[in-house]
MMTF fields as JSON, N, C-alpha, C and O atoms, coordinates in Angstrom:
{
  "mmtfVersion": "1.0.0",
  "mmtfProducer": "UNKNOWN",
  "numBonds": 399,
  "numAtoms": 400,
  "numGroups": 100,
  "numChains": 1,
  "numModels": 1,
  "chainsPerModel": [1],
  "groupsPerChain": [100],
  "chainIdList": ["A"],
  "bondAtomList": [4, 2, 8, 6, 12, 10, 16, 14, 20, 18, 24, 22, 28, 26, 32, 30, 36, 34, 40, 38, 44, 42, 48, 46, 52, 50, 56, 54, 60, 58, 64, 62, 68, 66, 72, 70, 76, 74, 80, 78, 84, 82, 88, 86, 92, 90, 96, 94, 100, 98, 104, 102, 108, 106, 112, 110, 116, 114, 120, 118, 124, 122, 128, 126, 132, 130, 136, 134, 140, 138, 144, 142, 148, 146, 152, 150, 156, 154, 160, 158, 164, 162, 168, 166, 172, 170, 176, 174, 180, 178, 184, 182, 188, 186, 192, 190, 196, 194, 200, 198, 204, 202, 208, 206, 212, 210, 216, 214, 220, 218, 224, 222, 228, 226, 232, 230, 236, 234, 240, 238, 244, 242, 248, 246, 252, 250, 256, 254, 260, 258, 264, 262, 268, 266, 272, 270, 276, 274, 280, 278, 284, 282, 288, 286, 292, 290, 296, 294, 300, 298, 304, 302, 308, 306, 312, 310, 316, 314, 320, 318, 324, 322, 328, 326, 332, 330, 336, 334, 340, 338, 344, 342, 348, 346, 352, 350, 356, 354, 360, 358, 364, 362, 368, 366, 372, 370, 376, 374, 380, 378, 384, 382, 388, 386, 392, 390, 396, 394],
  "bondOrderList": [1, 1, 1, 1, 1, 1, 1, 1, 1, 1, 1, 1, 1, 1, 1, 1, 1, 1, 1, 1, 1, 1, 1, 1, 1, 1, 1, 1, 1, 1, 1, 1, 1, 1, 1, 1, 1, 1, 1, 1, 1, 1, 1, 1, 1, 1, 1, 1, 1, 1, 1, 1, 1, 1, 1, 1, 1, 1, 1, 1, 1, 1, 1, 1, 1, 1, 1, 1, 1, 1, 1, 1, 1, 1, 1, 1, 1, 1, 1, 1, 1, 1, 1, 1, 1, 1, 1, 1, 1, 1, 1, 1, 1, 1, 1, 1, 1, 1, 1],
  "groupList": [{"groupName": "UNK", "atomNameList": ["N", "CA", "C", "O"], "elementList": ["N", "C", "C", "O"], "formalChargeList": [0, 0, 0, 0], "bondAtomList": [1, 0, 2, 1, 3, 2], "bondOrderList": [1, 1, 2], "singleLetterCode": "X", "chemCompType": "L-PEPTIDE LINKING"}],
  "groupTypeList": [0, 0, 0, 0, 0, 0, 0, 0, 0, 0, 0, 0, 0, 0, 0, 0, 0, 0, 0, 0, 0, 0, 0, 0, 0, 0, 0, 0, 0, 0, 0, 0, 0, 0, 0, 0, 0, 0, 0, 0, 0, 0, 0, 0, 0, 0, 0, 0, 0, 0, 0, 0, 0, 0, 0, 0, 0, 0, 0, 0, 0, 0, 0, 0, 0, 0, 0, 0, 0, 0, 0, 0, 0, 0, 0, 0, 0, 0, 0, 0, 0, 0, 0, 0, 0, 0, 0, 0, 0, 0, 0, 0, 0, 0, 0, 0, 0, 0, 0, 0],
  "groupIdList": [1, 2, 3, 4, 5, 6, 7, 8, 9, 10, 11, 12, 13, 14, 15, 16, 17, 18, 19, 20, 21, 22, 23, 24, 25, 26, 27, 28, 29, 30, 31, 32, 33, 34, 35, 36, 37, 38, 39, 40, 41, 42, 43, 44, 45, 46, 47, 48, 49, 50, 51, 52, 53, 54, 55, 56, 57, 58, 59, 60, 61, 62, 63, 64, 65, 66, 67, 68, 69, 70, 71, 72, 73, 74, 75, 76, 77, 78, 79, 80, 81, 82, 83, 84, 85, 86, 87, 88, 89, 90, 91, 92, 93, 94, 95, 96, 97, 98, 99, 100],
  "secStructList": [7, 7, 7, 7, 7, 1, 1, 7, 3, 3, 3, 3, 7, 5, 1, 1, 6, 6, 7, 7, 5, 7, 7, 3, 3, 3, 1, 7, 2, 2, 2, 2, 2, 2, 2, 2, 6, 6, 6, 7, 1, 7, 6, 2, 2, 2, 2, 6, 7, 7, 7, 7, 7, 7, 3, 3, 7, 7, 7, 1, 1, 6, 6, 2, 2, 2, 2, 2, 2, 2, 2, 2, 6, 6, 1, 7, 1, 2, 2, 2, 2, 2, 2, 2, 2, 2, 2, 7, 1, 1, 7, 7, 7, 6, 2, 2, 2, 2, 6, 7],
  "xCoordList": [-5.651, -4.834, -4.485, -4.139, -4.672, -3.99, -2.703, -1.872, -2.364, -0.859, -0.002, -0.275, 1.133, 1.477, 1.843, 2.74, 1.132, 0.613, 1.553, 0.852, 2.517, 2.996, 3.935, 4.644, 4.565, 6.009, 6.739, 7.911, 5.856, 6.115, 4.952, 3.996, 5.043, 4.832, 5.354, 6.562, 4.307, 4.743, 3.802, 2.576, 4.78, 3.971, 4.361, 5.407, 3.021, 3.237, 3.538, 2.643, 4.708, 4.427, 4.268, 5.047, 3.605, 3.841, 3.706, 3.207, 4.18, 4.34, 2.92, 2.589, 2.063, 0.732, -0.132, 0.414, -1.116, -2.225, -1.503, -1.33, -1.213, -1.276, 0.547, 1.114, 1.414, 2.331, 3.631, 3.532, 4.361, 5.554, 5.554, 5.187, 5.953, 5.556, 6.885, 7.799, 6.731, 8.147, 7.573, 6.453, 7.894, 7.796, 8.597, 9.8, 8.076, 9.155, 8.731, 7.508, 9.108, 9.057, 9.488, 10.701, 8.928, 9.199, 8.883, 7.764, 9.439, 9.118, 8.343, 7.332, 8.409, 7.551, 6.98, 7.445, 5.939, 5.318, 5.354, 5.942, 4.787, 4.507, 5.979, 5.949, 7.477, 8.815, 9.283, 9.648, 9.095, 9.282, 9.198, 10.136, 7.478, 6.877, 6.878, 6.506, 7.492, 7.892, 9.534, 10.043, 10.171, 11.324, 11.395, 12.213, 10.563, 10.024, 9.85, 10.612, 8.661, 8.418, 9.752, 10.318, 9.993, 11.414, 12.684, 13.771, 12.549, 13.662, 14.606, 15.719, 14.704, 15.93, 15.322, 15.99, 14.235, 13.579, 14.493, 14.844, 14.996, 15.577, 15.75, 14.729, 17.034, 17.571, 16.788, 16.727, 15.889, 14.583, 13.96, 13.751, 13.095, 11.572, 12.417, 13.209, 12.719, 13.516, 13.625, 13.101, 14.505, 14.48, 13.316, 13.108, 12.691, 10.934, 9.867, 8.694, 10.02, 9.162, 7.794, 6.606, 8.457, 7.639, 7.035, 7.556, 6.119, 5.645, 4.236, 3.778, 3.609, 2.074, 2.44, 3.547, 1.469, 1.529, 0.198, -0.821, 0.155, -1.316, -1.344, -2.521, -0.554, -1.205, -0.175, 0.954, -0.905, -0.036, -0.408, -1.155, -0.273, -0.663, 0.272, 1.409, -0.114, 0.385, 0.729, 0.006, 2.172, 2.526, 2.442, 2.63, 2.21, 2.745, 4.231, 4.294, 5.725, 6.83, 7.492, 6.948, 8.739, 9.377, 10.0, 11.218, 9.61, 10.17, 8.883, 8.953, 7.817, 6.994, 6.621, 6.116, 6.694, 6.581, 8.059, 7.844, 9.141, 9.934, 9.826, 10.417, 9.124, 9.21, 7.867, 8.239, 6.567, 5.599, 6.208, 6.233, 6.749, 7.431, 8.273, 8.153, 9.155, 9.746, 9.245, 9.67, 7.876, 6.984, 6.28, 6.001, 5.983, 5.346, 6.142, 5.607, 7.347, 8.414, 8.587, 9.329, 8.012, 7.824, 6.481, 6.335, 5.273, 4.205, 4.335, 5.249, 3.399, 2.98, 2.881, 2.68, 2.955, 2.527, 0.741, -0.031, 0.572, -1.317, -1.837, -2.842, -1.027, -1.586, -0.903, -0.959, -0.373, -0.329, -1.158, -1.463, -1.497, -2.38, -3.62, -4.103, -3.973, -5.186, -5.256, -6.404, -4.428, -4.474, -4.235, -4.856, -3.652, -3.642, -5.128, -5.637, -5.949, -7.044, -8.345, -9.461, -8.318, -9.073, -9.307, -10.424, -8.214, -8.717, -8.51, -8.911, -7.751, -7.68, -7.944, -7.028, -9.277, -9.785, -9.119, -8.885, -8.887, -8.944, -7.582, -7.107, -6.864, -5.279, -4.798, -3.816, -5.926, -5.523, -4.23, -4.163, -3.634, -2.398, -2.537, -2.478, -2.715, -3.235, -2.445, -2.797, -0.825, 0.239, -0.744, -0.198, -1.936, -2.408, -3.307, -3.957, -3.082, -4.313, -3.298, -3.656, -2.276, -1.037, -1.192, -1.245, -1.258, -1.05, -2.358, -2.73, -3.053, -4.361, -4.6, -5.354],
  "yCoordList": [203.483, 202.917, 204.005, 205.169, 203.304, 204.6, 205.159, 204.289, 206.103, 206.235, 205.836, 206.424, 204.833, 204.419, 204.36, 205.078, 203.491, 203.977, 202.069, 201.265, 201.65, 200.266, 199.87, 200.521, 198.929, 198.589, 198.605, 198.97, 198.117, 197.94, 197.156, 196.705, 197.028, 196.638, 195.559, 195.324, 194.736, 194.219, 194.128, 194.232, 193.884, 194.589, 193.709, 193.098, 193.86, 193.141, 193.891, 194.736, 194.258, 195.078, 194.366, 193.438, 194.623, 194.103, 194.825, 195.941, 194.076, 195.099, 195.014, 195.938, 194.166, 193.877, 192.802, 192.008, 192.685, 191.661, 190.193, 189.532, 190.024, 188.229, 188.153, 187.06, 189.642, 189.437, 189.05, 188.598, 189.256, 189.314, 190.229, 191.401, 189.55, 189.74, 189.84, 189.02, 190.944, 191.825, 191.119, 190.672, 190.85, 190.796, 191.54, 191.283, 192.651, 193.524, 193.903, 193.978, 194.242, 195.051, 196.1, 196.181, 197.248, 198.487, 199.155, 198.841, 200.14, 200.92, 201.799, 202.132, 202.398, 203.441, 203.339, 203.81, 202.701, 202.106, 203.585, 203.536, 204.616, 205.487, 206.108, 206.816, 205.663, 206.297, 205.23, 205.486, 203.792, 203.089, 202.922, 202.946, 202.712, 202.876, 203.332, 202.945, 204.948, 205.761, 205.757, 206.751, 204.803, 204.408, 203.651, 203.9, 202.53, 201.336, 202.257, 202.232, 202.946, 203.989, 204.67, 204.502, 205.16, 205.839, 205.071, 205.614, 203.988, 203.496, 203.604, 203.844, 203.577, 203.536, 202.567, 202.382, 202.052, 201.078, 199.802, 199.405, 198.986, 197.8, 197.392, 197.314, 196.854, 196.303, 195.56, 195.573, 194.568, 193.961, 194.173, 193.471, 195.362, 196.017, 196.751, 195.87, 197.52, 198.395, 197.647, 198.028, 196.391, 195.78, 195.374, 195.425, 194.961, 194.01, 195.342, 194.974, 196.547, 197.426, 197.068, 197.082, 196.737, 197.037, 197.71, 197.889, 198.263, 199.677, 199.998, 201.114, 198.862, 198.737, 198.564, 198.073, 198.982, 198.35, 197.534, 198.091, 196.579, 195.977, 195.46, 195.19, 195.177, 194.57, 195.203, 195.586, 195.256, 195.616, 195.643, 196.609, 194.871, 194.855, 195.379, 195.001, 195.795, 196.54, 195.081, 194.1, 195.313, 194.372, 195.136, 196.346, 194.462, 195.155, 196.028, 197.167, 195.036, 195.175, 195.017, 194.702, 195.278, 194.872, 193.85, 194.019, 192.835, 191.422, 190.875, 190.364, 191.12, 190.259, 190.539, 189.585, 191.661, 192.006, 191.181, 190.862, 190.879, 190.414, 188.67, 187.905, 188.232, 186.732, 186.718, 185.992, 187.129, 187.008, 187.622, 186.595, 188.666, 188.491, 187.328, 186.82, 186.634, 185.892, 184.339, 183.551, 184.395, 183.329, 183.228, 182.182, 184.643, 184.639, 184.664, 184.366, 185.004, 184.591, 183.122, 182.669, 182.561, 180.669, 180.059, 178.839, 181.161, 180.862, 180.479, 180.562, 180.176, 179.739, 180.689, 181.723, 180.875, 182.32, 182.268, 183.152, 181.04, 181.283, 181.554, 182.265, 180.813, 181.584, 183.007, 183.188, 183.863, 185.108, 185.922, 187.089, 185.361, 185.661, 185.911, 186.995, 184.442, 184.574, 185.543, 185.85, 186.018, 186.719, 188.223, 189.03, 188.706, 189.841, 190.148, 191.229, 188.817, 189.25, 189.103, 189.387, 188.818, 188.777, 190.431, 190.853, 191.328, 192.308, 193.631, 194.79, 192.796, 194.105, 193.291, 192.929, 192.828, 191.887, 191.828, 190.883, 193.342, 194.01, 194.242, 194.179, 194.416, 194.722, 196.18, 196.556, 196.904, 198.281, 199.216, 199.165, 199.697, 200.265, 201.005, 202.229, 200.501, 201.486, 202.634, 203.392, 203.038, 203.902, 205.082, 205.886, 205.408, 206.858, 206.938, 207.848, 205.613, 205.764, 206.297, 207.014, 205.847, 206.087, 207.55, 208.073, 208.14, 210.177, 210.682, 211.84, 209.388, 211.006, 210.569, 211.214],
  "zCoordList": [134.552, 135.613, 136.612, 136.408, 137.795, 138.714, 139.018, 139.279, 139.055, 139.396, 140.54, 141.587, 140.601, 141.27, 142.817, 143.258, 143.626, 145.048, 145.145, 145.759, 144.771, 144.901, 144.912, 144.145, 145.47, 145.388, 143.962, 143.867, 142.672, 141.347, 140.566, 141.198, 139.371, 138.389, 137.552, 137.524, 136.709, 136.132, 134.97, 134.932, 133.936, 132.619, 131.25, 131.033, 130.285, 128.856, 128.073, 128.047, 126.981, 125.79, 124.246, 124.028, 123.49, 122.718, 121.028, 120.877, 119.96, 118.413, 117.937, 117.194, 118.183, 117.552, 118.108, 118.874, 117.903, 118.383, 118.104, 117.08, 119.307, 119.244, 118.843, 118.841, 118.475, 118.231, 119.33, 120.47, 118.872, 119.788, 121.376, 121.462, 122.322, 123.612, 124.679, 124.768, 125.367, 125.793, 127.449, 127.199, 129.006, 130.185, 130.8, 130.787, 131.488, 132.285, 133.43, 133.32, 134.683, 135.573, 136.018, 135.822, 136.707, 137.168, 138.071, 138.478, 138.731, 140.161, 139.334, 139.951, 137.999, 137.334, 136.096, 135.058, 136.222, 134.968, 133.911, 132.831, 134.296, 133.154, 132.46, 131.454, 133.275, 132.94, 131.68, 130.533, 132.464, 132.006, 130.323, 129.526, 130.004, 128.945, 128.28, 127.172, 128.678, 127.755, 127.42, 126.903, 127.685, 127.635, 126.675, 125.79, 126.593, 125.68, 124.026, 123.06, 124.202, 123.101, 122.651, 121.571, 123.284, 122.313, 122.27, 122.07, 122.431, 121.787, 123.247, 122.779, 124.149, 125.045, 126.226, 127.244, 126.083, 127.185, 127.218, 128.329, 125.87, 125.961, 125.075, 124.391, 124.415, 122.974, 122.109, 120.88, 123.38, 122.768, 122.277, 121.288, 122.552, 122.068, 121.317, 120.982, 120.929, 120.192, 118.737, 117.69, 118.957, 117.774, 116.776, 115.564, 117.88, 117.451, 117.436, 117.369, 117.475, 117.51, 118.428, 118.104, 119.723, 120.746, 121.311, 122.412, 121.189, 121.974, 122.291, 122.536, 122.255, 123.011, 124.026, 124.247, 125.095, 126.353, 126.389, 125.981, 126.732, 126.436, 127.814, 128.055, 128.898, 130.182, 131.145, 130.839, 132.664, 133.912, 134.825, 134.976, 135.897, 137.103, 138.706, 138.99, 139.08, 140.592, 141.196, 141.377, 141.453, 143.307, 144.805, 144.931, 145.63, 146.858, 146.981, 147.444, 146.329, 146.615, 145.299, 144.241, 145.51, 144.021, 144.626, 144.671, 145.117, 145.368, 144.42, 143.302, 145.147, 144.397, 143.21, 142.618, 142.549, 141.105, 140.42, 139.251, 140.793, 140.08, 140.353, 139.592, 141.351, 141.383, 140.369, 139.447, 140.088, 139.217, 137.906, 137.228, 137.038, 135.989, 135.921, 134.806, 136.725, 136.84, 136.251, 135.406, 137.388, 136.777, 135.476, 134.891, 135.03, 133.795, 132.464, 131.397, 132.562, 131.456, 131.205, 130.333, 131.849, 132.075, 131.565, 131.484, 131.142, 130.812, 129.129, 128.309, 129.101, 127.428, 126.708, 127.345, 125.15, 124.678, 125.033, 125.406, 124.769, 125.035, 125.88, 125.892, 127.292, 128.588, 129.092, 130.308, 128.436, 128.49, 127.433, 127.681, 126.342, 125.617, 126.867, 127.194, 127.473, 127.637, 128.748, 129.071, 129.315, 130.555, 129.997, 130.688, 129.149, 128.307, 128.133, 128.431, 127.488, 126.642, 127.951, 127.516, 129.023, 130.447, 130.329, 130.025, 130.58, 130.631, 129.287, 129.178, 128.507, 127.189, 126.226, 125.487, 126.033, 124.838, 123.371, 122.617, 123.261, 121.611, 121.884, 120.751, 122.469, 122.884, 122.459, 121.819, 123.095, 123.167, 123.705, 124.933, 123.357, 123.788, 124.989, 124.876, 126.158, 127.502, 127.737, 128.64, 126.673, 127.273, 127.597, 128.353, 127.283, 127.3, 128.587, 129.102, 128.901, 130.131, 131.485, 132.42, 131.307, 132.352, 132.64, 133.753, 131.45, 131.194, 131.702, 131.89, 131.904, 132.268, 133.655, 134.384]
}
């Protein structure tokens, strides 16, 4: 992924394949994530041992990254499944792609 050239982000985390599924947005995906990981990202993931990142896409603005999280907290678990698995089939943990 490239390093952030965007208004924000919006992003999937999740504990395991097909498991439990976090929706968040951010001005800094790679601060963020590593927020998620250690435990100070959000009471949520923290609890549920959240800490894949398995999906994320660039907005223009952080208007529109928060009206599309917005919308996708409204989706199905399957149609975020299926949009997870469009581009991270195997649901690889991308946090490392952020670092390089």
């Amino acid at each position: 992924m490239d390093k952030p050239r965007y208004g924000g982000w919006v992003y999937i985390m999740a504990n395991r394949y097909r498991g439990t599924l976090y929706v968040g947005v951010t001005a800094d995906l790679a601060r963020r994530i590593t927020q998620h990981r250690t435990g100070s990202g959000s009471a949520y993931c923290e609890r549920r041992g959240l800490d894949w990142l398995v999906w994320a896409e660039p907005g223009a603005t952080m208007a529109d990254c928060i009206a599309y999280e917005k919308r996708l907290k409204r989706w199905r678990r399957e149609w975020k499944f299926a949009l997870i698995e469009r581009g991270n089939p195997d649901w690889d943990d991308l946090y490392d792609l952020l670092l390089a």
